[in-house]
N, C-alpha and C positions, 0 to 999 in steps of 0.2 A: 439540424435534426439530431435527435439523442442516440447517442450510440447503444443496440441492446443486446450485442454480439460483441464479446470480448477480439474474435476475429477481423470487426468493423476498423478495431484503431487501427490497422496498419494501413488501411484506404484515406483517414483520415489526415495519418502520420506526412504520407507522401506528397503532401498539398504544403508542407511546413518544412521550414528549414533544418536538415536535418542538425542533431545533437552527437556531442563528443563525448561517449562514454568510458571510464575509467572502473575494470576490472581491478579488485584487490586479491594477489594471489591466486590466477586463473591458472591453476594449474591441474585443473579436473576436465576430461570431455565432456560435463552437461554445460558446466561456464563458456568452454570454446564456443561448442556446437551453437548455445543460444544466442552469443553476442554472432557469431560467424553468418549466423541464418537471418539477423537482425539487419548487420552491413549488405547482407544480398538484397534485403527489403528496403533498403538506401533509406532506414530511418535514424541510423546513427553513423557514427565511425567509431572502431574500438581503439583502444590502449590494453594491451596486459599487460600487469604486471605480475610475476613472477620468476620462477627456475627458468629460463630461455631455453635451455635446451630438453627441458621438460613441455615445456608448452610447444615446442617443437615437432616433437616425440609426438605427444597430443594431435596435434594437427594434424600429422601425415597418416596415423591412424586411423583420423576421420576421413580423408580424404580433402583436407579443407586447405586451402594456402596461403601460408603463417604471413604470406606477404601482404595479406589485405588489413594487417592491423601491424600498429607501433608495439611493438615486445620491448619494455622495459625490466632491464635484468634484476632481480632480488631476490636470491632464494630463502630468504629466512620470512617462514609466516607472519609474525610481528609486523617486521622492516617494509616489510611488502603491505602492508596496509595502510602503514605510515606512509609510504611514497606515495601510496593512489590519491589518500588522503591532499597531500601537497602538490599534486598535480591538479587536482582540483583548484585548492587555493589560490595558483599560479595560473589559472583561467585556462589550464589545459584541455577542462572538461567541466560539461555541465551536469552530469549523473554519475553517480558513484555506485558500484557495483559489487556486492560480497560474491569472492571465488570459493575455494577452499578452505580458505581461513575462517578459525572459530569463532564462533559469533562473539565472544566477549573480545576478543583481539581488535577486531573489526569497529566493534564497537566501543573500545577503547580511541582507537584512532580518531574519530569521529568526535569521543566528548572531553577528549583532553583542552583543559583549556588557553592554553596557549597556541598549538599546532592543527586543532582539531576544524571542526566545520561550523560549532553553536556558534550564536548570537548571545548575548546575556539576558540571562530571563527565558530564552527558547523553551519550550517542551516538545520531547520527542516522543513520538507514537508509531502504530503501524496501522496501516491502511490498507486494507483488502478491499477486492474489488470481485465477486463472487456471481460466475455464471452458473444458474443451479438447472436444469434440465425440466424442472417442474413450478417454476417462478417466471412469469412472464415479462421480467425484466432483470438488469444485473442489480446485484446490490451491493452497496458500499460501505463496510463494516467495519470497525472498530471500538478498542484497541484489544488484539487477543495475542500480542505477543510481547509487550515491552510494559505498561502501565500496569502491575500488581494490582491497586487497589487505589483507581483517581482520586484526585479531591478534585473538591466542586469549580475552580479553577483550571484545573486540567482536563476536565469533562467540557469544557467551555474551549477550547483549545483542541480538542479530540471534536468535536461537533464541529467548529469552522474546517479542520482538515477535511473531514468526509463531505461537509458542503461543498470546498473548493474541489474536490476529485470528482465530484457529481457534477459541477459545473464545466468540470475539464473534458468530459464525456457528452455533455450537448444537454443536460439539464438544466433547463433555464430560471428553475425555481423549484428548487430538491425538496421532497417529504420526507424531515425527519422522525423515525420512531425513537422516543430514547425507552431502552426495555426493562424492565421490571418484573417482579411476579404476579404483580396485578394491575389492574388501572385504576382500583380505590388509591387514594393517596391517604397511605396508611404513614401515622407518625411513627411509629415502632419499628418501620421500615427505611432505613435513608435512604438509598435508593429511592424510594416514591420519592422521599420528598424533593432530592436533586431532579429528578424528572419534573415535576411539577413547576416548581421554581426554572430550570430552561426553560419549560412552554412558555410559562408568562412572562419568561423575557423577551421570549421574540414574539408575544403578544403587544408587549410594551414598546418593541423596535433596541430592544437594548441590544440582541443577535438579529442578525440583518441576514437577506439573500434566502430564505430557504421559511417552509412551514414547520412548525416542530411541535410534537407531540408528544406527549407522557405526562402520566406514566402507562404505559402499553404492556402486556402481556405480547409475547412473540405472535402468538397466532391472529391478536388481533390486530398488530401489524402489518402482516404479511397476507392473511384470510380473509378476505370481503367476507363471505360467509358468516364469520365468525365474530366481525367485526360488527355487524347488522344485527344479530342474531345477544351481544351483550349490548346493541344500543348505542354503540359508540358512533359519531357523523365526524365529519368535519373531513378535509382533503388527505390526511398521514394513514387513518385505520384502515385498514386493507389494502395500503397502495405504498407499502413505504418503498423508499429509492434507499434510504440509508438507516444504518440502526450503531444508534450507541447504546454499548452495555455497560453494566454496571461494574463489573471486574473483570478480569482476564480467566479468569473461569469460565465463566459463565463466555465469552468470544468465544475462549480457546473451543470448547465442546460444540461449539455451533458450526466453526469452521471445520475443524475436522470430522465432524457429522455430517458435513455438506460435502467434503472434497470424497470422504472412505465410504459413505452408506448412499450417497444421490448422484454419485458422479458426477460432481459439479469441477468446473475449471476454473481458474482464478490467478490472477494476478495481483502483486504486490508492493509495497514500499514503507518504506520509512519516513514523514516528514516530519517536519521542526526544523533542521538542519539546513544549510546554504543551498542545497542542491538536494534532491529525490537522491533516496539513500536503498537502493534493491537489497534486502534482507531474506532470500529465498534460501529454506531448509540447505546444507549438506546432498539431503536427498530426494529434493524436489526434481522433478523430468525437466529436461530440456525445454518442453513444451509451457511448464510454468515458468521457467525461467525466462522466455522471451514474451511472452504476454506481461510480465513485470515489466522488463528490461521498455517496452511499448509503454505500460501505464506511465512510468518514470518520466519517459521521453514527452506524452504528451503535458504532462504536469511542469518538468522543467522549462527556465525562463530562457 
């Protein structure tokens, strides 16, 4: 059954073996709190890595006890990302988790190529997964934090990520919308014509596992109504489960439009990489941090 409550996955989680997560520089209380609430949830086990006696400090001010996770010592931000990083590699853990450390630092670690987590040829993305209060199901969005401006190849690779997270969630056959400003496929537009060109590829069976759609305008994506109303049929227009956009713009403004104006909830991740890579803001709550920390878990192998 599909999960339509970001809340759902931890019911799910429990039924699965849990996973070994490796904090990069957990040296903030939203990082403790979420991995620490997570172990209560018996859906991971943590690692931190950071200042010890700062993550120390941390914990006792939550009230939480630093003895339920491995503290590995490294005070330097950098170092500390590097390790999480090689712990991973060393099969110490299967999810990798950004603490404190700056997202470039982080994400250095991750795409260096000798030390880091790629595969060659990989493409990295992020993957939301968006509970929205007025949408009667979750959606699985991408890419609004790492891809600039896809080529048509990375769009292609950003479309099987949100398929696979769609199918990690009990989707047995995801509808993709890929979005655009209109659903003419206008040549003047790339956008249309990259949307157009995925349809017909998984018209053709060239992308497999999922229905895909575009070029789509958001509302007729997401609006039955609206979708009826300009004439569009087929299973994707008013029912999508996931939406590729055309740039990080146009994500970015949709996610933050959905978390700051609709009070939507949401969990996150990074894929391409050997393992689900948590990439949640500096100052994201607690509470998104462990709905990540869960999407991760149920995604990793």
């Amino acid at each position: 059954m599909a999960i339509t409550k970001l809340e759902q996955m931890f019911d799910v989680l429990k039924s699965k073996s849990k996973k070994r997560l490796v904090a990069a520089y957990a040296n903030d209380s939203h990082t403790i709190e979420a991995v620490s609430e997570a172990v209560d949830k018996g859906i991971i086990d943590g690692i931190l890595v950071g200042d010890e006696e700062t993550m120390r400090k941390v914990c006792a001010q939550l009230g939480v006890d630093a003895g339920k996770f491995k503290l590995v010592h490294e005070p330097n931000e950098a170092k500390a990302a590097v390790v999480a990083v090689k712990l991973i590699n060393d099969g110490q853990g299967e999810l990798l988790m950004k603490g404190l450390v700056s997202t470039d630092k982080y994400m250095k670690a991750i795409l260096n190529k000798e030390t880091g987590l790629m595969d060659p040829g990989a493409v990295l993305s992020h993957v939301t997964v968006i509970e929205n209060p007025f949408y009667h199901k979750l959606l699985v969005v991408g890419d609004v934090a790492i891809i600039p401006l896809p080529e048509f190849k990375q769009k292609i690779s950003i479309l099987n990520y949100l398929v696979n997270t769609a199918k990690a969630l009990g989707i047995e056959k995801p509808k993709v919308a890929v979005i655009t400003a209109s659903e003419q496929v206008l040549a003047g537009m790339p956008s249309c014509v990259d949307a157009a060109l995925l349809s017909k590829m998984a018209d053709r069976g060239q992308i497999t596992g999922a229905f895909v759609d575009g070029p789509l305008a958001l509302d007729a994506a997401i609006d039955k109504e609206s979708a009826d109303i300009k004439k569009l049929t087929g299973p994707v227009a008013g029912d999508a489960d996931c939406l590729l956009f055309p740039n990080i713009e146009a994500g970015n403004v949709f996610y933050k439009t959905n978390t700051k104006l609709a009070g939507a909830e949401l969990g996150a991740f990074v894929a391409g990489a050997r393992v689900p890579c948590v990439l949640s803001s500096r100052g994201d709550s607690a509470q998104t941090k462990l709905y990540s920390i869960a999407l991760a878990a149920l995604i990793a192998k």
